[in-house]
N, C-alpha and C positions, 0 to 999 in steps of 0.2 A: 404505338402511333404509326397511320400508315404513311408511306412515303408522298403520297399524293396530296395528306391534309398539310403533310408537313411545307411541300413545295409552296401551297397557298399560302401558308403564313410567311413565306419566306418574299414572297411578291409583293404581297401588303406590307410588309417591313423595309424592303429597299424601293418604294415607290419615293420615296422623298428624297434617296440618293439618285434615282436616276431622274427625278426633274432637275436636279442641281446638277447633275452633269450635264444635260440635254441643255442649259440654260448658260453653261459656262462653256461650250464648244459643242458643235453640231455632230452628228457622226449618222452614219449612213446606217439606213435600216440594216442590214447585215453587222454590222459593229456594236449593235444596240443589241442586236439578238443574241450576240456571242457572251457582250455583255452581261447580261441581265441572266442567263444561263451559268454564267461562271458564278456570279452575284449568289445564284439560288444556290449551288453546289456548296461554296464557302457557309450559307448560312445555315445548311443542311449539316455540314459537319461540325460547326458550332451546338447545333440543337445533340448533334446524337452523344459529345462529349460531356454533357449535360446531363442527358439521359443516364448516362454512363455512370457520371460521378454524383447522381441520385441512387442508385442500385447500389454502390458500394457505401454510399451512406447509411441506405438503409440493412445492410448485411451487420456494419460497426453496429447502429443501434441493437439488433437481434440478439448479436454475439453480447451487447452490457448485460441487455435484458438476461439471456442465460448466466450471466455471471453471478447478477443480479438475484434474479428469482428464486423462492425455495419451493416451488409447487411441490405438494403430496405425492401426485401422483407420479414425480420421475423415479421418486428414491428408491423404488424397486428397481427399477433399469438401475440407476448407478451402484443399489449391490451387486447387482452383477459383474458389469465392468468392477469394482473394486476385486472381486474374486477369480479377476481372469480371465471372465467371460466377454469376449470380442466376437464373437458369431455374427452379431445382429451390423458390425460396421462392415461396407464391402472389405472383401480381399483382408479382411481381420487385424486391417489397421484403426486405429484411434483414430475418433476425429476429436476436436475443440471442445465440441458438445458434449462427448463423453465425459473428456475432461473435466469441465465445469462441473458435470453433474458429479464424478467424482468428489469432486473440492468439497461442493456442497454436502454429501453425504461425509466428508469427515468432519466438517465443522460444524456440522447437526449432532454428532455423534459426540464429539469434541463437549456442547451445550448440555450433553445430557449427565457425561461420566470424566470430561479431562478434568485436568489442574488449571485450577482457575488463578489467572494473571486480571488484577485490577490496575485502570490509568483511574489516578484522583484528580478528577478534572473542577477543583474546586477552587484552584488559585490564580481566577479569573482579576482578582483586585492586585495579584502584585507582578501585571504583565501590561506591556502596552499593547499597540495594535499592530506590532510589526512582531512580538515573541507571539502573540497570538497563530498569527499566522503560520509563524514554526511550528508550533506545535500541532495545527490541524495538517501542515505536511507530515509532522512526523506521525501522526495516529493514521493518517493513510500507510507511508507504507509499514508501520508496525501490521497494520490488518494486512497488508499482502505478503509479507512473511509470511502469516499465521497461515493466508491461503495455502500458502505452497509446502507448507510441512507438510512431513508423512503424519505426524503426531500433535496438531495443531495445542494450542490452549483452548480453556474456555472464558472467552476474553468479557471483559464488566470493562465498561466507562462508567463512572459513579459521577457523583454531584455533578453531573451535567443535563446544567438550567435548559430544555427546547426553549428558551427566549433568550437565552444568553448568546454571549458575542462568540465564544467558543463553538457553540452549535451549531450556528448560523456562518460561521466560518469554516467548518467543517463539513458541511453543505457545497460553500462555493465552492470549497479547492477539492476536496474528493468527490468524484462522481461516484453515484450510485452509494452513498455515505448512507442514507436514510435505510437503504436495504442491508448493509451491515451484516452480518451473521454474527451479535453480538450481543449481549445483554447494555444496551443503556439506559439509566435509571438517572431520575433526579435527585435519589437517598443517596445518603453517604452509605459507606462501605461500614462502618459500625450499626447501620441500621438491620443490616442484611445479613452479617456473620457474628459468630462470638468475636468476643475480644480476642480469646486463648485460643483462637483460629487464625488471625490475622500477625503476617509478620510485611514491618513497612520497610522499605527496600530505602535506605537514607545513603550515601558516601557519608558524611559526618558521622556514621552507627560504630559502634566502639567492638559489636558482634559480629564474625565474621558468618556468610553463609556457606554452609560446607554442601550440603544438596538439596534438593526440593524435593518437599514432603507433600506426597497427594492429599493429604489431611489440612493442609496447609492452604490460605488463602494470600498471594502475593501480592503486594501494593508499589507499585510505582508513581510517583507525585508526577502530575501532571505540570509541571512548570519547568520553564522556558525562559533563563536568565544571562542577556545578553554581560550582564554584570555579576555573577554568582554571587546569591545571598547565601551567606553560610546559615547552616542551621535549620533550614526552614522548613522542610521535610518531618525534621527529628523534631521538632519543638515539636508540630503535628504531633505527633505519634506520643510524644514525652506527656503532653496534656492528655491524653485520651487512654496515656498509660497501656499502651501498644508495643508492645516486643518488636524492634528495629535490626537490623541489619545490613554488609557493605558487601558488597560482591567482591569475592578473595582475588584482584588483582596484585596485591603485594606480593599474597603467599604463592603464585604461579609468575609474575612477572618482573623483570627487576628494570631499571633504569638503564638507557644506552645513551652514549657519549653524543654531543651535538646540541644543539639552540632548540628545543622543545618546549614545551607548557608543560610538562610531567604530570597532567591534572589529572585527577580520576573523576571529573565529572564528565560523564556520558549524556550525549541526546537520549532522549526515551524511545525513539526506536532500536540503539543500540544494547540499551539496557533488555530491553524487551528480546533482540537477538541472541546473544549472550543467553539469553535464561532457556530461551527456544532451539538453540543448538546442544544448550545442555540437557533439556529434555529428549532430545531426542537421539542423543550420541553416549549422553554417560559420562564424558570428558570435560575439564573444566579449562585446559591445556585449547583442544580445538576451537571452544565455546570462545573463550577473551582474545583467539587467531583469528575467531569472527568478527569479533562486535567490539575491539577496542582501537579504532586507527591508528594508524602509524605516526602521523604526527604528534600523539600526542606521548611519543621516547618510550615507550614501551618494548622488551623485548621479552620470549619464556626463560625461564630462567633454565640454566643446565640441569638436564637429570640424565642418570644411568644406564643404560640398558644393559645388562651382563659385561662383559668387558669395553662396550664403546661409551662415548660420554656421548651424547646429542644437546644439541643444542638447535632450536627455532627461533626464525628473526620475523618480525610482522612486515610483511611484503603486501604492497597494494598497487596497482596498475590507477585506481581512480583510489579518492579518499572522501569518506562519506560527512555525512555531518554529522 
C-alpha cells in the first residue's frame, strides 16, 4: 500500500476528530496543521502495525498448512533432506519447511510399514462433555509425539463416528485434526485385523507386556474417566475374546514413600508415550522415566551394573496429565 493512499484514508478518518476539536476550542491555523499532521503520522503507524501483524498471520497459516499438507509432489525433496541432503537450504542449514517435510515423510512411511498403535475411540456413552474433551486433548498431543519420533507409529483411531461428539471435538481443539496423518475409520478395530493379531492394552490385564511385536496390532481404549471404572477396557476385550495386556510398571518400578495416588492408570497419551519411547530406544526403564509422572509415587526400582547398584528417581520440572 502506498504511503500517499494510505495518508488519505487517514484524513477521511480523523475528520470527525478534528471537527470535535475545532468545536470544543478554537486553534489557530498553524496548530490545526501541526495537528492534523501528527493525527496522520499516529494513524499511519496504527495502519502499518496492522499490516505487519497480517503478514505474520499469514506466514503462521503457511507454516499449519506445511504441517498440514501431504502433497506427492514434496516427498522426493524430503528423502533427501531425511539422507542428509541440505544443498538445496542456503548456507546448508534446515529450515522448518525441511522439517515438516521430513515429519511428513516418516509418517507416510510409518502408514505403509510401522507398528500400528490403535486409540478405541468407541466409549463415547460412558464419558461426559468435560472427559470428552480430555480426551481430544490427549489424541492431539499423542499425534505430536508420534510427529517428532524418529520411528513414528502407524497410528488407527477406530470406532470414530465423523458425526460423533468425539470427532467433532477433536476438530475444535486440535488444529489441523482433519489432516491427521492417520488412519481414522468408523470400523472397529476387529473389523480391520484378526483377532490373534490384536493385543488390548487394559491396567486390569492379569498379562504382563514384556515388548512389541511388529506382527502385533496395539489397542489402547480411548476413555477418559474422571472416576476410574475398573474393568472396562478388559470386559471389551474379555467379550470379543481379545488377548489383553498391562504395561510392566510393577516389574521396572516400585513404590516411594509420601501421599501419592500409586495408580497405574495412565492418560492415553502417556500410555501412547511409554509404548513410543520404547519403540524407539529398546528400554522399558527410560520408556516408564517417560510417560509415568511423578505424582503418581513411582520410582525404578534398583538394578546392578557390575559392582555399583543404581538406582533412578522420576524427576519432573512440570507434571503432565
Amino acid at each position: 500500500m502506498a504511503e500517499s493512499s494510505i495518508l488519505e484514508d487517514c484524513d477521511s478518518s480523523i475528520q470527525d476528530e478534528q471537527t470535535t476539536i475545532q468545536s470544543s476550542c478554537k486553534l489557530s491555523k498553524k496548530a490545526e496543521k501541526r495537528l492534523k499532521k501528527y493525527q496522520a503520522i499516529v494513524q499511519l503507524k496504527k495502519l502499518k502495525r496492522k499490516e505487519k501483524k497480517e503478514r505474520r498471520r499469514a506466514r503462521k497459516r503457511e507454516e499449519k498448512v506445511c504441517d498440514c499438507n501431504d502433497g506427492d509432489d514434496e516427498v522426493g525433496q524430503s528423502t533427501e533432506v531425511l539422507k542428509g541432503n541440505t544443498a538445496h537450504t542456503e548456507k546448508g542449514k534446515e529450515t522448518k519447511r525441511d522439517r515438516c517435510r521430513m515429519i511428513r515423510t516418516r509418517l507416510k512411511n510409518a502408514m505403509k510399514d510401522g507398528l500400528c498403535i490403535c486409540i478405541d475411540c468407541g466409549f463415547e456413552k460412558n464419558m461426559d462433555k468435560k472427559e470428552i474433551c480430555k480426551l481430544s486433548q490427549q489424541l492431539g498431543r499423542l499425534y505430536g509425539s508420534n510427529r517428532q519420533a524418529q520411528k513414528p507409529f502407524h497410528v488407527y483411531f477406530t470406532n470414530l463416528d465423523t458425526e460423533g461428539t468425539i470427532y467433532k471435538e477433536c476438530v475444535r481443539v486440535n488444529c489441523g485434526f482433519e489432516d491427521y496423518i492417520i488412519d481414522k475409520v468408523e470400523n472397529s478395530h476387529f473389523d480391520i485385523f484378526r483377532k490373534d493379531e490384536i493385543v488390548y492394552l487394559s491396567p486390569d490385564s492379569s498379562n504382563v507386556l514384556e515388548t512389541l511385536d511388529p506382527d502385533k496390532v496395539y489397542i489402547i481404549g480411548g476413555l477418559v474417566d474422571e472416576s476410574p471404572q475398573k474393568n472396562v477396557t478388559l470386559s471389551n476385550a474379555d467379550v470379543n475374546e481379545i488377548y489383553t495386556a498391562h504395561l510392566p510398571i510393577a516389574e521396572y518400578m516400585e513404590k516411594t514413600d509420601g501421599k501419592f495416588s500409586y495408580s497405574k492408570i495412565l492418560a492415553i497419551n502417556q500410555v501412547f508415550d511409554i509404548l513410543l519411547t520404547y519403540h524407539n530406544t529398546g528400554d522399558w526403564r527410560e520408556a516408564l522415566l517417560t510417560g509415568v509422572p511423578a505424582r503418581k509415587g513411582y520410582v525404578l526400582k534398583e538394578y546392578e551394573t557390575g559392582n555399583e547398584t543404581e538406582t533412578t528417581i522420576l524427576q519432573y520440572s512440570k507434571l503432565t496429565l
